[in-house]
Every structure is written in C-alpha cells, then in structure tokens.
N, C-alpha and C positions, 0 to 999 in steps of 0.2 A: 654944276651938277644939276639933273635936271632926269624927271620921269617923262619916258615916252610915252602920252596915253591916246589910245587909239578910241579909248572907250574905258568903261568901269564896268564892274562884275557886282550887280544891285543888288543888295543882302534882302534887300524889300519883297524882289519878284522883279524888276524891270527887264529888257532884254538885256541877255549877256553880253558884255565887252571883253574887250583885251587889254590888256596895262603889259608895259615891258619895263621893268625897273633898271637903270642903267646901273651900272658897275660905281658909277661914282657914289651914285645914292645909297648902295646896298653897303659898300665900305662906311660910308659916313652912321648908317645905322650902328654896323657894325663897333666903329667906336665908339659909338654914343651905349651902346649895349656895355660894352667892356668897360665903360669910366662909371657908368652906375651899379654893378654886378659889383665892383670893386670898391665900393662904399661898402657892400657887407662884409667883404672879407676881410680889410684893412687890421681888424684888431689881433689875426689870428696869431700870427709872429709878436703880434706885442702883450699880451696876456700875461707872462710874468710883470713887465714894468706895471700896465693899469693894475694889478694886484697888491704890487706894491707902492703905487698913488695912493689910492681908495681904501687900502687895508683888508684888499679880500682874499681869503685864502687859495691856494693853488687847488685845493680841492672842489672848489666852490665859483674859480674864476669864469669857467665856460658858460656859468649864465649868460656872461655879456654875448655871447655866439648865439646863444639860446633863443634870449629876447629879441635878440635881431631878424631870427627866423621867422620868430612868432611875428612878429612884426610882419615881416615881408610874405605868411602865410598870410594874415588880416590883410594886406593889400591886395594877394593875388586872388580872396573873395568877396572883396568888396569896391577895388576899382578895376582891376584888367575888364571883367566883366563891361565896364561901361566902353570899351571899345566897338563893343558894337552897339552901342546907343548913340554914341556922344559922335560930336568929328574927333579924328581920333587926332589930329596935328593940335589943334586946344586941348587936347588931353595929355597930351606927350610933353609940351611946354609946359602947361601946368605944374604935371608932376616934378618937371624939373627945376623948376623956378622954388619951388615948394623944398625940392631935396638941398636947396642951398642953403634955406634957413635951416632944416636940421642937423647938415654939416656942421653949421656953425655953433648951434647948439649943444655938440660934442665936443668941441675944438674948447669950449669954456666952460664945461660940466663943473661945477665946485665939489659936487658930493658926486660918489655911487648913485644916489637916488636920480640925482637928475641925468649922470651919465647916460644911466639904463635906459630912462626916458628919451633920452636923445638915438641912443641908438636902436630903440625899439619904431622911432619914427623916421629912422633912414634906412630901417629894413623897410617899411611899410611904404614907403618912398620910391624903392630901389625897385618895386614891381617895374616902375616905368620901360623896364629890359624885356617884358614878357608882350607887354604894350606893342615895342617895338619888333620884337619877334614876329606879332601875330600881324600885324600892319607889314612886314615885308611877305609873308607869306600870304596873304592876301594881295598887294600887289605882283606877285609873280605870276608868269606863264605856268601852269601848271605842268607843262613837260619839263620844265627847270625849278619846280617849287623845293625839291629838296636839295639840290645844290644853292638857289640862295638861302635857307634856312641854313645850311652847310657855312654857306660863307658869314652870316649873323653869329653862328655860334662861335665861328673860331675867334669873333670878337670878342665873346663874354668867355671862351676859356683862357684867353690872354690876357682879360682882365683879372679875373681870379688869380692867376699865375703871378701875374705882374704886380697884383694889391702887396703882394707879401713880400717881394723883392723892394717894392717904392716906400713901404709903408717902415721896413725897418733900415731902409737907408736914411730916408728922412728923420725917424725916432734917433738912432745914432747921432744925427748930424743935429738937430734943432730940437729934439723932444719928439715926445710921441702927439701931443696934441697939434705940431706942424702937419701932419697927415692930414688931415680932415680940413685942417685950412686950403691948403694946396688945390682936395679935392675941390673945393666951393668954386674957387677961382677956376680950375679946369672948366666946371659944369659950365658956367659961367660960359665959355669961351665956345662950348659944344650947342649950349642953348643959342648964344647967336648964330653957328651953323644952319640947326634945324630951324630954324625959322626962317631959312631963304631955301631950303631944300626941300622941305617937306610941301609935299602939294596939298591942296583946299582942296578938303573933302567936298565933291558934289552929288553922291548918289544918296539915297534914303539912309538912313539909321533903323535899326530894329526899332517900332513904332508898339514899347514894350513899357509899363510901370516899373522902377528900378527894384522893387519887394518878387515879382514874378520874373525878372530880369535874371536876380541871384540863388532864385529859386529853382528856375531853369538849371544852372549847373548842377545840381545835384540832382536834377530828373537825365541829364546828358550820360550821367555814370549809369541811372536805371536801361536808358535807352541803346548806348554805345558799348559792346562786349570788347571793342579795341581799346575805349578806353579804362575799363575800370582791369585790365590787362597792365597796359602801361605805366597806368599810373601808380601799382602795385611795385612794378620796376623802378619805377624813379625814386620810390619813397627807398627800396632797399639798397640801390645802388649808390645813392647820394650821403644816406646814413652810412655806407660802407667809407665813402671818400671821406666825408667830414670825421669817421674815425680815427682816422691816418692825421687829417690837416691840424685838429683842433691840437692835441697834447702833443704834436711832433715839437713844439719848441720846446716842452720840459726838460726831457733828455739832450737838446742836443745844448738848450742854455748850460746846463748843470754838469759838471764836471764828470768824465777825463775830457771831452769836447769841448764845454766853454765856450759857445762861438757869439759871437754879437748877432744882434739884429741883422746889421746887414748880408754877415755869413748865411742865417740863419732862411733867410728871405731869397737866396739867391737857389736854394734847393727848389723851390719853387719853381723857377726859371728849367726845371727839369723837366717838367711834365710840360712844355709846349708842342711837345710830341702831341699833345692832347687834340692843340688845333688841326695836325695835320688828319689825324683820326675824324675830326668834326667834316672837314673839308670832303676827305675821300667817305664820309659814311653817307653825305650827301646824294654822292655821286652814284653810291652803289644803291641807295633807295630809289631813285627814280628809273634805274633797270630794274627793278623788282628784285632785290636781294637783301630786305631788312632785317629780315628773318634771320635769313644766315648770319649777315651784322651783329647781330644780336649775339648771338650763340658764341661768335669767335668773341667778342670784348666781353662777352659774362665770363667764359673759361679765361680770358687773359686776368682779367680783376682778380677771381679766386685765386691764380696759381703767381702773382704779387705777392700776393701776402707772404709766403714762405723767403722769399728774396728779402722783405722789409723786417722782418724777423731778426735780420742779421744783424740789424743797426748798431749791435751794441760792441761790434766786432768790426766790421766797416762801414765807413762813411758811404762808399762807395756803391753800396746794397741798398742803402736807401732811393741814392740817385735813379737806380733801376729800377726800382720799385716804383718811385713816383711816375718815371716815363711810362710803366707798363700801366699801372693803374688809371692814368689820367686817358692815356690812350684808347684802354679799353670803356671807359667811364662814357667817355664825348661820343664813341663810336656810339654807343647805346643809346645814348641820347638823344642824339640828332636821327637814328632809325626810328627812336618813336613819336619824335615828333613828327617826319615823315608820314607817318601811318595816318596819325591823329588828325591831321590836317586835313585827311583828302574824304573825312568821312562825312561832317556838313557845314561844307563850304557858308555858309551863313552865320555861323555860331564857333568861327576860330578863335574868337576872343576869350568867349566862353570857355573854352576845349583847351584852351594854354591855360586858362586859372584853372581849372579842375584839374590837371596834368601838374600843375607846378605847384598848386596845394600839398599835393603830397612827396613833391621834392623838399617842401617845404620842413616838412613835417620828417622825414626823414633826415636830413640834416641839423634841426632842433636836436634830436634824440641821440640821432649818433654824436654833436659836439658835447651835450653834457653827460652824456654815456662814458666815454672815452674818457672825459677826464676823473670821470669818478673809478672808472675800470685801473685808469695809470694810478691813481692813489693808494688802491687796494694790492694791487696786482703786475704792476709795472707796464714794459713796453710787450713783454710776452703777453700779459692778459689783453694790451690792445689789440696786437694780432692776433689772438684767439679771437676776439668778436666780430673783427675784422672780417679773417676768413668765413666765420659763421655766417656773417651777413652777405657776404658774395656768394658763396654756397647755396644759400637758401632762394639768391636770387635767380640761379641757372637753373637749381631743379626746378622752383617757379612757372619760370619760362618753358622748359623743358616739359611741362605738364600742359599748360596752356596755350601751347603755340598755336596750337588748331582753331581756335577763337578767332585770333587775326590773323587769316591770310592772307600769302603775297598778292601785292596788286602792283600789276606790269607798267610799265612807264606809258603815259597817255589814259590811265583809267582813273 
C-alpha cells in the first residue's frame, strides 16, 4: 500500500500540490477507523452483565457510555486539534500505542471506579478515528474528497456495527472482560499496519502555540456559519441514534425475548445498510447534492422511529428500524463532513474536533438520557425522545439550510 504523492497541499502557505491516496491506503485507514470507533461502543450490548459485575444499577448503568463520550469529547478538544500542528503519522501511532494500554486497563478494572476510568480513557483515545478522518481528507484530490471520507466512514460504521455483534459473542463465549483484550491485540496488529502505510509528513505544520491552537476551534464556530450548522446536526442526530443503541439491550435481555449477548449483538449487524448510505452520501456530495442528502436521511430517522416502536410486538420491527436509522444517520453524516471540509483547507483537523465535539456531546446525553427515559417510561418513552430528537433535527435543518449552500463538485 502506498500514497501517490505528486506534491502536498502546505497548510503553512507553500505552493499547492497534489496527493492521490490509493485505494489500499484509504481501506487501511478505514479499518484502522472501524477498530478504534469500536473501543467505544464495545460495552453497549454488555451493560446489563457490567451492571451486574460492579453492582450498578440498570438505571444508573449508561454512565459507562456517558463517560466514554466525555472522554472521547475531551480528546476530540484537546488532541484531534494537534493534527495540524504535529506530523500527524506520530500522532496516529501515538494515540494508538496509547489506546492499548487503556484497553488493558478495562480488560482488569477491579472496581467501578477504575472501570470508569479506564473507559473514560479509551474514549479519549478512540479520537484517533477523527485524526484519521481528517488526514484522509486531506490527503485526497478534492474532486474525490467526499467519496474518500465516504469510504473512511463506512469503516467506522462497521465498526460500531460490528463492536456489538463481536463484543457479545465474545462476552458469551469467554466473559465480557475478553473484549477489550482481543481489542488490544487487534490495535496491536493495525498499529504495525500504519506504520509502513502511513507517509512522513513533509510539509509545515500550523506554526501555532497549542493554548491559541485550541482556542482557534471555538473562534472556527464564530467564523464558519457551515459549521456551527452542522455541528448542531451531529449533536441531535447522534443523541437520536445512541437513543435507540444504549437501552436496546434491556428489553431485548429481559423476558418474553431473552436473548443472549450474542443474539442481542447480531441486531446490530442490521444497520450495515448504514455503510452503504456512507459510501453513496459520499458520492452524491461531491456532485453537489448534500443538502438534498441531508433532508432524505433526517426524514428517514424521524419516520424509524414509528417502525421501532413495535419492538415489543416484533422482532422484526426493530431490524427495520435499525437499517432505516443507521442508514439515514451515515447519510447525514458523511454530507456534513463533506461540507465542513471544503471550507478551510488548512484547519480540517480543527473542523472534525469542533464537528465531533458535539457528536460528542450528543451521544453523552442521548446514552444516559435513554436509559433513564426506559426506567421511567419504558421502550415507548424511548421512542418518544427518539422521535422528538429526529424531529427537531429536520425542522433544524429545514430552517437553516440557507446558511450552507451547495457547493458543485471541483469548488
């Protein structure tokens, strides 16, 4: 595997080059995206069992999702950022050599207290996927930037996809603490990858103190009307999904369903529809059609909900439910990173942490939301907040579209 570079695109001011990222490399990102995204989501399927390790209650369990976000919020502003300071190939290693000791740190948690800890620093960790995001979109031709951000993301929705299927086949089979082992050894195996893949940064680094460095994102949301837009979106559509993901194992552990971990995990396996949505959302942002993107996967999410409402009547309703959701979810996603990207080429490291801050944050609030909404209220009350939050997210959109508009492929 190996980047064709013709030239680099100098974040400094030098003259502009050209990078062509081959297919091998942008797949290799792609996994390496999907095997750390899926450090955070590992524990969703397992939440009853750690509840019952730790002794925490089902009402009170989604902190472990919570912390993990917050975590992975505190990374997404305090390291993605140094993407563009730092070389970003010693950054991407780094973090990842880094994410192994906090695997392991889960994998032998004695208490709650330290568990928390561990996985509040494999959220914090697990940035290194947005790292990688923003390093392939930088290396891309910008007439194909959103089909490779397309093809990165369908890594990280198969990883989320797959964390829930792998994580409670494995809990099944060896315990729940085998997951997080597994994953060490995977990184492991991915870190030797990127380290013969990944090219040596040769152009300037933003030539910036890391205090004005971090300070700069939050002048990007004063300066960018695209992004403080989007990222509006990601926060509600992500809160929408982690609705659905965090307490779906309650109902389906707990009787007349009963199903094991591994059952339980394979639902997940439904919404890989997700990737194909990432793939083709790519395709249609770079013909200038994000917008539109936009508008069909916010109206698909909202009208999910009513399909996943049924759960308690068929299994089968769910399945649907997670395809149409996941589907519409990545669609939206990968439009607005599209967007975000093309506005200053200089500062995408930047523009993925402030964009994924409040996916961040969005996902925090929807996991412990949801499970406090099912203790009260059941799975009706989760699809009530559900819809509420997809809902709020179209008319959003629906209001603000005029902010960002389309921009045609080659602009």
């Amino acid at each position: 595997m190996s980047i064709n570079c013709s030239s680099v695109s100098n974040d400094a001011g030098a003259a502009p080059v050209t990078l062509s990222l081959s297919r091998g490399v942008a797949l290799l990102f792609s996994v390496a995206c999907g095997l750390a995204v899926a450090n955070v989501y590992y524990a969703q399927p397992l939440l009853d069992t750690i509840a019952d390790t730790f002794g925490i209650s089902h009402a009170n369990v989604g902190i472990v999702i919570t912390v993990t976000q917050i975590g992975y919020g505190a990374g997404l502003l305090l390291i993605v950022p140094l993407g563009d300071l730092l070389d970003r190939r010693r950054l991407i290693l780094g973090q990842s050599l880094l994410s192994v000791l906090a695997l392991l740190a889960v994998a032998f948690a004695p208490t709650s207290v330290a568990l928390l800890a561990g996985m509040a620093m494999v959220g914090l960790l697990a940035v290194v996927t947005q790292v990688l995001v923003a390093y392939a979109a930088h290396l891309a031709d910008p007439s194909e930037r959103g089909r490779i951000v397309g093809v990165v993301t369908s890594g990280i929705v198969l990883g989320i996809l797959l964390a829930r299927s792998v994580s409670g086949t494995l809990s099944d089979l060896f315990g729940w603490r085998s997951v997080y082992l597994v994953s060490a050894v995977a990184t492991l195996l991915v870190i030797a990858a990127l380290s013969q893949a990944l090219p040596r940064q040769t152009e300037r680094s933003a030539r910036v103190s890391y205090p004005r460095l971090i300070g700069s994102v939050f002048m990007l949301f004063v300066e960018e009307p695209v992004l403080r837009v989007r990222a509006v979106l990601a926060l509600l559509i992500f809160a929408a999904i982690t609705t659905l993901l965090t307490p779906m194992v309650l109902p389906l552990a707990a009787p007349p369903f009963s199903l094991s971990h591994t059952e339980i995990g394979l639902f997940g396996l439904a919404g890989a529809a997700g990737a194909l949505g990432a793939s083709r959302a790519g395709r249609l942002s770079d013909r200038g059609f994000a917008q539109r993107t936009t508008g069909i996967g916010l109206i698909l999410m909202f009208l999910s909900w009513g399909v996943i409402a049924l759960l308690p009547w068929s299994l089968w309703s769910l399945v649907v439910g997670v395809v149409a959701i996941d589907f519409g979810l990545q669609s939206v996603h990968v439009a607005n990173q599209s967007l975000i990207y093309r506005v200053r080429p200089e500062a995408r490291s930047r523009l993925v942490a402030g964009y994924m801050l409040f996916y961040s944050l969005g996902s925090a609030s929807g996991s412990i939301g949801s499970t406090l909404i099912y203790a009260e209220a059941g799975w009706n009350g989760v699809c009530l907040l559900g819809a509420v939050l997809s809902g709020t997210a179209f008319l959003f959109w629906a209001f603000t579209r005029h902010l960002t508009p389309e921009m045609r492929k080659g602009s």
